[in-house]
N, C-alpha and C positions, 0 to 999 in steps of 0.2 A: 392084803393084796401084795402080790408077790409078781413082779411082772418085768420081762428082759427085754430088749432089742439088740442086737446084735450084727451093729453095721445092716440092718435093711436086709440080712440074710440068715436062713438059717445057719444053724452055731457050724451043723454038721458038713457044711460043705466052704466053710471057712478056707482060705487056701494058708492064714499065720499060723504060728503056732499057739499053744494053748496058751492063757496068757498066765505071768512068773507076777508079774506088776499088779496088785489092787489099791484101789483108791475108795476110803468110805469118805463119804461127801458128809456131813450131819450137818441135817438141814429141817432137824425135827422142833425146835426150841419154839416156845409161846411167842417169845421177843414182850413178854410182860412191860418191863425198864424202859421197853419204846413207846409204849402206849397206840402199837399201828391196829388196824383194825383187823388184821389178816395174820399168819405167823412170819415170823421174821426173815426167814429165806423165802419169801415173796412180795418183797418189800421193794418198788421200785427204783433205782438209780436212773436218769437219763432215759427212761422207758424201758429198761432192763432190770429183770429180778436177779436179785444175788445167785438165784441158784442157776441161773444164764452163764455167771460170771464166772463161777466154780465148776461146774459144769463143760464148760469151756477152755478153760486152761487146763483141767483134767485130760480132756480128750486130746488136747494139742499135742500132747507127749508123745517124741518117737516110737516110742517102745510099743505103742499096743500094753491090753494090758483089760482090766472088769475092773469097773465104776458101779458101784453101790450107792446108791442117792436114798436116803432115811430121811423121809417126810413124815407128817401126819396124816393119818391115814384117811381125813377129808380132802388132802391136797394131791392124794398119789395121781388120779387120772392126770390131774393138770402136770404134776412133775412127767406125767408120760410124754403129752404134748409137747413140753418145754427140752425135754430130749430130742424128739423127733424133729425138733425146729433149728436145734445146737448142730445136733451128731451131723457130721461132714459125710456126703456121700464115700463109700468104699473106704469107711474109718475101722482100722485094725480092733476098734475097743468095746465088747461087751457092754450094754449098761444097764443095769436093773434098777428097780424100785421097790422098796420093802418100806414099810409104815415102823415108827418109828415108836419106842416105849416113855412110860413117864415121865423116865431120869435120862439122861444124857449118856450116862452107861450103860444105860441099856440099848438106845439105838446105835450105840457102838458097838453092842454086842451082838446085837442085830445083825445089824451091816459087816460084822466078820463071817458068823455062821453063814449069808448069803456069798460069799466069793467063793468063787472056782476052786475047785481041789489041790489046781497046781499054784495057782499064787505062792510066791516064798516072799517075796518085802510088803509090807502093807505101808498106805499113807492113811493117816484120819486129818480130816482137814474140814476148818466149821465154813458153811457157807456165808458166816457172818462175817468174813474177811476175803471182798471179793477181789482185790485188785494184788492178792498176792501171787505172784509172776512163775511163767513156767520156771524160768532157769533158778528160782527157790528151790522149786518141787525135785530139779535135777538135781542140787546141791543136798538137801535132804537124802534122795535115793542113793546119791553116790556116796555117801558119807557108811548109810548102813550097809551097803554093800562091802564096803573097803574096810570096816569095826564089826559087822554082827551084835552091833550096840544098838537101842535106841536112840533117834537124834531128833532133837527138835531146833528151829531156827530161833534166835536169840538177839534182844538187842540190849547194850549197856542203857545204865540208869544216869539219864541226866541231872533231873534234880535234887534237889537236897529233901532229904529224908528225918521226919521227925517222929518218933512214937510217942501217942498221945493217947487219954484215959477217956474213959465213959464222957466224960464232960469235954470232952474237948483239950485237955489242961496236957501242956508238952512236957515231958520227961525227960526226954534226951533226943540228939542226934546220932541216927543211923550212920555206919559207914557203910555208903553203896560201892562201895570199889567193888566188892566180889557177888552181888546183884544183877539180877539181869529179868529183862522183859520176856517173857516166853510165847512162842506166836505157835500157831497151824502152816502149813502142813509137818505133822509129828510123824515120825518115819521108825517101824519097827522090822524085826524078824517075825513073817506071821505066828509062828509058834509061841515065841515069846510073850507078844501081845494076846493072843489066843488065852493060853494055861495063867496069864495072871486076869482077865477080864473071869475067867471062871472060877476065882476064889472069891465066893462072893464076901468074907468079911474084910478085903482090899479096900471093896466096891462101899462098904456100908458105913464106915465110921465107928465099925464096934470096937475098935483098939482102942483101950483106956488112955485117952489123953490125947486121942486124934479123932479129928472131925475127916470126913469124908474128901478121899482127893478132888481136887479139882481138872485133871486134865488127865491124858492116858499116859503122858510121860512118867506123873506121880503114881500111877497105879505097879505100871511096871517098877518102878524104883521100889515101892513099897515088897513087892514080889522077891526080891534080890536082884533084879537087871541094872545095871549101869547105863546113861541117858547121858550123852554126848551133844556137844553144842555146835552151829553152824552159824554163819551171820544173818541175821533176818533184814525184814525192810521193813523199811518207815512207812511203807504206801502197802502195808500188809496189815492194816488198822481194823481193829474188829467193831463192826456196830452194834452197840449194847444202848445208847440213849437218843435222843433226838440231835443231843451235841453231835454226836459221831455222825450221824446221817447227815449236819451239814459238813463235816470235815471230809467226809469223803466223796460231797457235790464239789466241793471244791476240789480234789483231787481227779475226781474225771472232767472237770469243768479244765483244769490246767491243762492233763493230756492232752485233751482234743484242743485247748487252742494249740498246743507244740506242736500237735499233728499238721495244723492247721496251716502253720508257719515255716515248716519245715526241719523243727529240731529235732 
C-alpha cells in the first residue's frame, strides 16, 4: 500500500510550490526490546501514538515540504487515519504512506524512492523519539543547507566509559572526550543519501571486519560522505525498552505540568 494525502486537496491544484524539503518518518520497527503487543510507533504516550508525535512536528515546519511515514503494512490503513487526524487544515505538506521492509534500511529506502521528484534535503527521523522538537529539525536542515554534508544532532558522553569482555571483566577506561550520542532527525543531500542507501554492500555488513551500520549517517560515511554534527536534546530520547517508556511519561508528565503553570 502505497497511499498520499495532500493537504485534503488534490496535488494538482496545490497553490505551494513543489515541495524541495522530505521527511522519511520510520516508523516500521517490531519494538521486539519493549515487549508492547502492537509495533512500536503505535505505542501510546498520554493517549498519543508516537507516530502522532512525529508526525506532528514534521508537518509543523514552515517550509511545506512530503512526509513519507514507513509503517507495517498491517498498520498502514491506521497510519492513514492517524494523518488525517494530525494534518492541519490547508497544510502546505504532502503526506504518504508506504509499508515498510524487514530491515530498517530498507524502509529507509523505501521512504526515499516514495518522495517527490523535486525534494533536494531529506530528514529520516525514527518515530521512536517522539518529543524531538521542531527547531532540531530546523537546526538539522539549516546545517545541510549551509555544508551539503550530512548532519546529524549530537549530544556529549556524560559518563564514564569502560570496555569490558564476554564476562563482564573491565579492561580499561575509555576516553569520552571525542564521543558522542547520535540522535534522529539525520539530515542529508537527497542524492547523496539516495546513491549510498543503493550500494547494497554499505547496507549488508559484507566488508571484512565490519558488521552492518547502524544508522543512515554510517552508511553515508561508509560511501565517502562526510556527517557533520549539531547539538541534539536530552528530551529527544529514543524508546527501545519499557525503562524508556517510563522516562519519557515523565518527560510529557513534566511538560504538561509547566504547561500547566505557566513556564
Amino acid at each position: 500500500m502505497n497511499a498520499s494525502l495532500p493537504a485534503r486537496e488534490d496535488p494538482g491544484s496545490l497553490p505551494h510550490p513543489l515541495p524541495k524539503l522530505g521527511v522519511v518518518l520510520v516508523a516500521a520497527g517490531r519494538g521486539e526490546r519493549l515487549g508492547a503487543a502492537e509495533p512500536k510507533a503505535f505505542v501510546r504516550l498520554h493517549g498519543r501514538t508516537l507516530i502522532e508525535f512525529g508526525i506532528g512536528v514534521a508537518t509543523s515546519l514552515p517550509h511545506g515540504g512530503h512526509l513519507v511515514v514507513v509503517v507495517p503494512d498491517s498498520h498502514a490503513v491506521r497510519a492513514l487515519e492517524i494523518v488525517e487526524q494530525v494534518l492541519p487544515e490547508g497544510s502546505e505538506w504532502l503526506v504518504s504512506v508506504v509499508p515498510g521492509g524487514r530491515e530498517r534500511h530498507e524502509s529507509v529506502r523505501f521512504g526515499l524512492e516514495a518522495l517527490h521528484d523535486t525534494v533536494e534535503v531529506v530528514l529520516v527521523h525514527d518515530a521512536a523519539r517522539p518529543f524531538a522538537t521542531a527547531a532540531l529539525f530546523e537546526r538539522v536542515i539549516a546545517e545541510v543547507r549551509r555544508t551539503g554534508d550530512a548532519v546529524v544532532p549530537a549530544l556529549p558522553v556524560a559518563d564514564t566509559l569502560k570496555r569490558v569482555d564476554a564476562e563482564g571483566v573491565v579492561h580499561e577506561t575509555v576516553d569520552r572526550a571525542p564521543l558522542v550520542r547520535v540522535q534522529t532527525p539525520q539530515g542529508f543531500p537527497r542524492e547523496l543519501l539516495a546513491a549510498a542507501h543503493a550500494d547494497a554492500a554499505l547496507l549488508s555488513g559484507a566488508e571484512p571486519g565490519r558488521s552492518a551500520p547502524t544508522d543512515d549517517a554510517e552508511v553515508v560515511q561508509r560511501a565517502g560522505g562526510r556527517v557533520r554534527t549539531v547539538p541534539g536534546e536530552v528530551r529527544a530520547h529514543k524508546l527501545t525498552t519499557p525503562a524508556d517508556l517510563a522516562l519519557l511519561e515523565a518527560i510529557m508528565e513534566a511538560n504538561v505540568a509547566g504547561i500547566a503553570e505557566g513556564v
